[in-house]
C-alpha positions in Angstrom: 35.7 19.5 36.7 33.6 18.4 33.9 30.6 16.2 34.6 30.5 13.2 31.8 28.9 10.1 32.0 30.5 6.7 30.4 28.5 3.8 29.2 30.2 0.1 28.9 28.5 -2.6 26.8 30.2 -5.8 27.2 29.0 -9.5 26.3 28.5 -10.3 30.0 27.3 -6.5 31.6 26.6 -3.2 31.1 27.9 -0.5 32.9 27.2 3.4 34.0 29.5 5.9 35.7 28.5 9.3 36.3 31.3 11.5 37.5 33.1 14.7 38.3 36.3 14.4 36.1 39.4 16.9 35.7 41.8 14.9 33.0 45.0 17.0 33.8 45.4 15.9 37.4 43.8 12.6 37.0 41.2 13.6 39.5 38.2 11.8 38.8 34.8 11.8 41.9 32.3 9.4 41.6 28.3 10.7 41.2 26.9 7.0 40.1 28.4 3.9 39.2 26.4 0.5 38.1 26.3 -2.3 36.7 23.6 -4.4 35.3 24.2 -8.6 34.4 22.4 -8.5 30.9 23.8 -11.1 28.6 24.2 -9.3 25.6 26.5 -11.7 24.4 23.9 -14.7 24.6 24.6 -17.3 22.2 26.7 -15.2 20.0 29.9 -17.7 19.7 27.3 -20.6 18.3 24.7 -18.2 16.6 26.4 -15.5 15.5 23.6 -13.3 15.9 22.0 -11.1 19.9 19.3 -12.8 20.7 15.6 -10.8 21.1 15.9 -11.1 24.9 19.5 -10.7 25.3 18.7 -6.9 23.2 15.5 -6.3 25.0 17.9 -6.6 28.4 19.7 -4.6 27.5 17.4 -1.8 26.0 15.7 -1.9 29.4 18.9 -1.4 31.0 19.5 1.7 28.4 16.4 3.2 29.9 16.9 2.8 33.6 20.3 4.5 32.9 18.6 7.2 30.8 17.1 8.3 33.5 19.9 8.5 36.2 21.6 10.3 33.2 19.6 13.1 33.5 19.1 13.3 36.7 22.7 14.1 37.2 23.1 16.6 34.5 25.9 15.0 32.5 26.7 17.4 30.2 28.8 15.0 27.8 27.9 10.8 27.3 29.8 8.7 25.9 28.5 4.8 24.8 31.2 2.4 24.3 29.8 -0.9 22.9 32.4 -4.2 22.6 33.1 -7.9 22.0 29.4 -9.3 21.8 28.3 -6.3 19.4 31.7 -6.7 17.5 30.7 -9.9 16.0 27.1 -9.5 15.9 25.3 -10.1 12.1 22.5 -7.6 13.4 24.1 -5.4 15.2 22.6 -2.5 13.6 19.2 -3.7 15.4 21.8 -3.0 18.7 22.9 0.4 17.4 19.6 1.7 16.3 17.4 0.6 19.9 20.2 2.6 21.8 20.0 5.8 19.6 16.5 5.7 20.5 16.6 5.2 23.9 19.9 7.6 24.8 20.3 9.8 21.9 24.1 8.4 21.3 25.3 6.3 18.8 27.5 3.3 20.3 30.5 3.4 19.4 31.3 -0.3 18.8 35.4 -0.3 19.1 37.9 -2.9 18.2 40.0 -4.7 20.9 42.5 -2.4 20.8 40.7 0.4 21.4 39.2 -1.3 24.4 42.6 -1.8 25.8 43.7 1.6 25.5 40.7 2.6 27.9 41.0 0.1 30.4 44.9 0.7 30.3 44.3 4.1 31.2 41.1 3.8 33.7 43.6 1.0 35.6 46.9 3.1 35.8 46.2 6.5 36.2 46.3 6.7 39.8 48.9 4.3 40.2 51.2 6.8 38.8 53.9 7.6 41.5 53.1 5.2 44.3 56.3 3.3 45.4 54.6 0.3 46.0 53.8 -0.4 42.7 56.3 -1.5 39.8 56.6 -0.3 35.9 55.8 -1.8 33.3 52.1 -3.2 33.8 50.1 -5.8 32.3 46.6 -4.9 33.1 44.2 -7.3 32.0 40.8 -7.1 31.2 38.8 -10.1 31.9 35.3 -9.9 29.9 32.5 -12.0 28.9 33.4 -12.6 25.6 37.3 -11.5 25.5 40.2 -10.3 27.4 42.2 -7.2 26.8 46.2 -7.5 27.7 48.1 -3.9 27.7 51.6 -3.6 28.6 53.0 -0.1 29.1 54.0 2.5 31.6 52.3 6.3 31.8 51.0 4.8 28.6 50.0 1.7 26.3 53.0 0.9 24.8 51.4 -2.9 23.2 47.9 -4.4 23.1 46.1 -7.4 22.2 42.6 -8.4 22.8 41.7 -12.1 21.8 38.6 -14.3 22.1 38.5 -15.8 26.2 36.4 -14.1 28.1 34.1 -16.0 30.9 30.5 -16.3 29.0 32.5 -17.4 25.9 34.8 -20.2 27.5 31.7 -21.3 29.6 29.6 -21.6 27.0 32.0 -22.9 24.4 33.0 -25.9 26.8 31.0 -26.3 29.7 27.2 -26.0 28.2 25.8 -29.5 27.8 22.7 -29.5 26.0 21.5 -25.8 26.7 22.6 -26.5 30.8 26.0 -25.6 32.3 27.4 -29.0 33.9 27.1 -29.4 37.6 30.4 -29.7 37.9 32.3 -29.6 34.8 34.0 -32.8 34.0 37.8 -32.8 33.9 37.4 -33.3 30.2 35.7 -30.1 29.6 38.3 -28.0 32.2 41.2 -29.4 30.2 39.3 -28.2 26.8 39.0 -25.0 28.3 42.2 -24.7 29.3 43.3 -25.3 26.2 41.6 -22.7 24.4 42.6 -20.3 26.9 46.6 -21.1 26.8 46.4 -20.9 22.7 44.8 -17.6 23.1 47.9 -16.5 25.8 50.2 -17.2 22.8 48.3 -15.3 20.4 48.9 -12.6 23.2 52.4 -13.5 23.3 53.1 -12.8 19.5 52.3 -8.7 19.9 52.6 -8.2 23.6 55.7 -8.8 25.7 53.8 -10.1 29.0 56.4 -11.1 30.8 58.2 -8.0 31.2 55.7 -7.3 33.5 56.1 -5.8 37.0 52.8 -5.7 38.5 49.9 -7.0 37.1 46.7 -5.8 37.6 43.7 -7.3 37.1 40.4 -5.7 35.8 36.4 -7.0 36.0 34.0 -8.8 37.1 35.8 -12.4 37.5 38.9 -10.5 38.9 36.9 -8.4 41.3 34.7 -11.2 42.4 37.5 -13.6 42.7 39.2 -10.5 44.9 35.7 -10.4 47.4 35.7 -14.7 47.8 39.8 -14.3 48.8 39.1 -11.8 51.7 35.5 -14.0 52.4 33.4 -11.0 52.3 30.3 -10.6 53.8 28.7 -8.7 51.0 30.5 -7.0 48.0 32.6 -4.0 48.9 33.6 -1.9 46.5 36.0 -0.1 49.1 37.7 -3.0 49.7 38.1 -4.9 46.3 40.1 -1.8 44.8 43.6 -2.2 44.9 43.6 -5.3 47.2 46.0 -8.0 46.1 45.4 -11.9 45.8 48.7 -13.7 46.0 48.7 -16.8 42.9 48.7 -19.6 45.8 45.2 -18.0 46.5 44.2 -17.9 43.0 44.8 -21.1 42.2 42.5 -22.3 45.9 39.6 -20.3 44.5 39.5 -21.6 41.3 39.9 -25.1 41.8 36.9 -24.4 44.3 35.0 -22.6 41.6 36.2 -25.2 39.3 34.5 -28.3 41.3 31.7 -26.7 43.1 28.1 -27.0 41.8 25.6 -24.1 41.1 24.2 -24.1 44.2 27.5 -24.4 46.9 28.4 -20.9 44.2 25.5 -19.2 44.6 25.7 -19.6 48.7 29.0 -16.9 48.4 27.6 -13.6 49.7 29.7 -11.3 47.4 28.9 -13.4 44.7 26.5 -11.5 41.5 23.5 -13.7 40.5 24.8 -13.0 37.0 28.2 -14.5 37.8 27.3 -18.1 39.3 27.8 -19.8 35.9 30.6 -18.3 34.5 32.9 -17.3 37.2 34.8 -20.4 37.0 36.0 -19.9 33.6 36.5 -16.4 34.4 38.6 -17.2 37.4 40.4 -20.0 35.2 41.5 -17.3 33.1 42.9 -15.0 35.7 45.2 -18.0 36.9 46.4 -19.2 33.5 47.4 -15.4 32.6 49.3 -15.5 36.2 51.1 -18.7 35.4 51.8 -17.6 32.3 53.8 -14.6 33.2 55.0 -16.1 36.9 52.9 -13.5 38.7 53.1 -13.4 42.8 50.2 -11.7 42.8 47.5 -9.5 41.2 46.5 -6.2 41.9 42.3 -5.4 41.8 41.4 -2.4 40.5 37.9 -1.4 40.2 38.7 1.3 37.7 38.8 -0.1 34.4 37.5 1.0 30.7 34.3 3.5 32.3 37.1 5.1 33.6 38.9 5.9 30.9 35.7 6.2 28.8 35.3 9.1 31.1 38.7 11.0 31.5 38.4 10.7 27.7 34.9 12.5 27.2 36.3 15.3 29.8 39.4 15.8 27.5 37.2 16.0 24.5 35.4 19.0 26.6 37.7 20.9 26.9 38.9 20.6 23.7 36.0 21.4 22.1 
């Protein structure tokens, strides 16, 4: 076992695992895993550029997960930075404050890339269950963008394109710097939209409806997981591989769709962070599953850190 620790930068989050991997069996024991709701991606889509606070968020973040770093003794880290650092003008401000802060250099990957990992975190322990079916579409619902890999024991297509929940929320449901109260059926059907012309982008490199079994990955997926089984509190333990049939999908976000701030932020399992976008996050999730005539969706909590991490381990003992 090799201990590594895997860093995820998103638009929306960013994310720490610490843990025990062996790559050859798949084996893989978690020491530490976080997240922290920092809105890198702030204003990006209308600005082009991170915002001070959004960076400083996030370079606080950096150092609380410095030290837990070290505390662990990781011998091998790994920083993995995508979609709001992508199309940041000043991203080098981005690179240079985490160089300073965790002695990396982040390793800002396309959308492919991104896929790869979260294809591999997803699927590698699904491998020779019976109650799962080959090929699968794992998608990876983000803040700014959303990864679609189809493959079996590995990615065999990939495409990531520009819907993720901050981006779709603020793209159509912002309203002079506020996010409507409920959104008006105007701005859903905008949204919507944008979100079926990016499933045929998709479409045009990715065969998704030859998938089996879908599996769904993130923070919209995971959250939309914890308000189907009305937990009292977010449970990790019983998120993973549970499955939310498309009927139930579809309930949730037409809830999430029409609800106002406040009747969202009463949901127990639900992350500060999330309130505002989870709609258009959850919006996502059902179009992708309408798209393809999905039953259902199966929840993993093992995503890209995961397969940031059994690829650091690999890279060990290569070395």
């Amino acid at each position: 076992m090799t201990r590594v620790a895997a860093i995820d930068c998103g638009t929306n989050s960013i994310r720490l695992l610490v843990a025990d991997v062996h790559p050859e069996t798949g084996e893989l024991v978690d020491l530490d895993r976080r997240m922290t709701i920092v809105r890198l991606g702030q204003g990006v889509d209308r600005t082009g550029r991170l915002a001070p606070e959004a960076l400083e968020r996030t370079f606080a973040a950096c150092r609380d997960y410095a030290a837990i770093i070290k505390e662990h003794g990781a011998e091998r880290l790994r920083f993995v930075a995508t979609s709001a650092s992508r199309d940041a003008e000043n991203r080098d401000e981005f690179v240079r404050g985490v160089m300073d802060i965790l002695g990396v250099e982040p390793e800002v990957i396309t959308g492919d890339q991104e896929a790869e990992f979260s294809f591999t975190g997803a699927t590698k322990e699904l491998t020779g269950r019976d109650d799962v079916h080959r090929p699968y579409l794992v998608v990876d619902i983000g803040g700014g963008s959303t990864e679609f890999v189809v493959g079996e024991e590995h990615a065999r297509a990939a495409r990531s394109v520009d819907v993720g929940c901050v981006r779709m929320t603020e793209r159509h449901l912002v309203r002079d710097g506020v996010v409507s109260d409920p959104p008006s059926e105007e701005q859903i059907a905008a949204m919507r939209a944008d979100i079926e012309a990016a499933l045929d982008l998709a479409e045009e490199t990715v065969p998704l409806r030859e998938a089996r079994t879908l599996v769904g990955l993130a923070g919209s997926v995971t959250t939309v997981s914890a308000i189907a089984q009305d937990l009292p509190g977010y449970d990790s333990t019983r998120i993973h591989h549970s499955r939310i049939s498309h009927d139930r999908v579809r309930e949730i976000t037409d809830w999430l769709l029409h609800s106002t701030h406040a009747e969202r932020a009463t949901v127990p399992s639900m992350h500060p962070g999330r309130v505002d976008v989870i709609a258009a996050g959850a919006l996502v999730l059902l179009a992708i599953m309408e798209r393809i005539g999905a039953e259902e969706v199966v929840v993993s909590e093992h995503d890209i850190l995961d397969g940031i991490a059994f690829k650091v381990a690999e890279d060990a003992e290569d070395a």
